[in-house]
N, C-alpha and C positions, 0 to 999 in steps of 0.2 A: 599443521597445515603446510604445506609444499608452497614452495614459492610461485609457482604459478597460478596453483588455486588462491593463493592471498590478492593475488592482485584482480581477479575476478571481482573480490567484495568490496567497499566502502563502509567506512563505520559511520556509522546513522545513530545518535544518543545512546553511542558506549553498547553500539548491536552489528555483526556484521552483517550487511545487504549485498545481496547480486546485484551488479549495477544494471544488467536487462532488466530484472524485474523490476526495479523500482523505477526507471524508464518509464517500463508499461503502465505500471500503477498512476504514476506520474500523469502521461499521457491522457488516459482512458479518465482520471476524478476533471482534471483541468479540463476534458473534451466537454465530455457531460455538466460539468456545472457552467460549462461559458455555453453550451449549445443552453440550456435550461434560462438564464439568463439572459439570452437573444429573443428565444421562443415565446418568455413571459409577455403577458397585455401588457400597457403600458402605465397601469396603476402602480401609485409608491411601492405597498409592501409587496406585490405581486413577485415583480423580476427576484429580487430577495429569496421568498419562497421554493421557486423555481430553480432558482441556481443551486441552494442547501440542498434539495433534493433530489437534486443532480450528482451533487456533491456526494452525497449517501449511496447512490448508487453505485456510481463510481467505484468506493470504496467494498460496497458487495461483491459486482462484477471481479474485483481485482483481488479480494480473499477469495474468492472461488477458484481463479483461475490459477494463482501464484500459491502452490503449496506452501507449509514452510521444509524449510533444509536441515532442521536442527536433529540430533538423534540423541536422544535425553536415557540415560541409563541411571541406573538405581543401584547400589553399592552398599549390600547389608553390610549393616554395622558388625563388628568382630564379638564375640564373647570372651570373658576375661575367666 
């Protein structure tokens, strides 16, 4: 990788991440699960419910939107 595309990524548990995208990701699960947690009535488990599934979404919206970048090739084995 070229040093200026290195500094593009952060390494995220031994992965390297675009730092926009995960920004967005970032942004978009935290938006939705604290708006979902506002939104809730004000019963115990309710706000809870609310927020996780905010949460989930979140994380759909942002696998949808943020491809991944990886380009995985396959390397037949040699015959002997």
């Amino acid at each position: 990788m070229s040093k200026q595309k290195n500094q593009e990524y952060v390494e995220v548990w031994e992965d390297n991440v675009k730092i926009q995208d995960l920004l967005i990701a970032m942004t978009l699960c935290i938006a939705l699960s604290l708006g979902g947690y506002i939104v809730a009535p004000g019963e115990a488990p309710q706000p809870l419910i609310f927020g996780l599934i905010g949460g989930v979404i979140g994380f759909i919206i942002s696998s949808i939107i943020i491809k991944p970048k990886r380009k995985i090739s396959y390397l037949e084995k040699e015959e002997r």
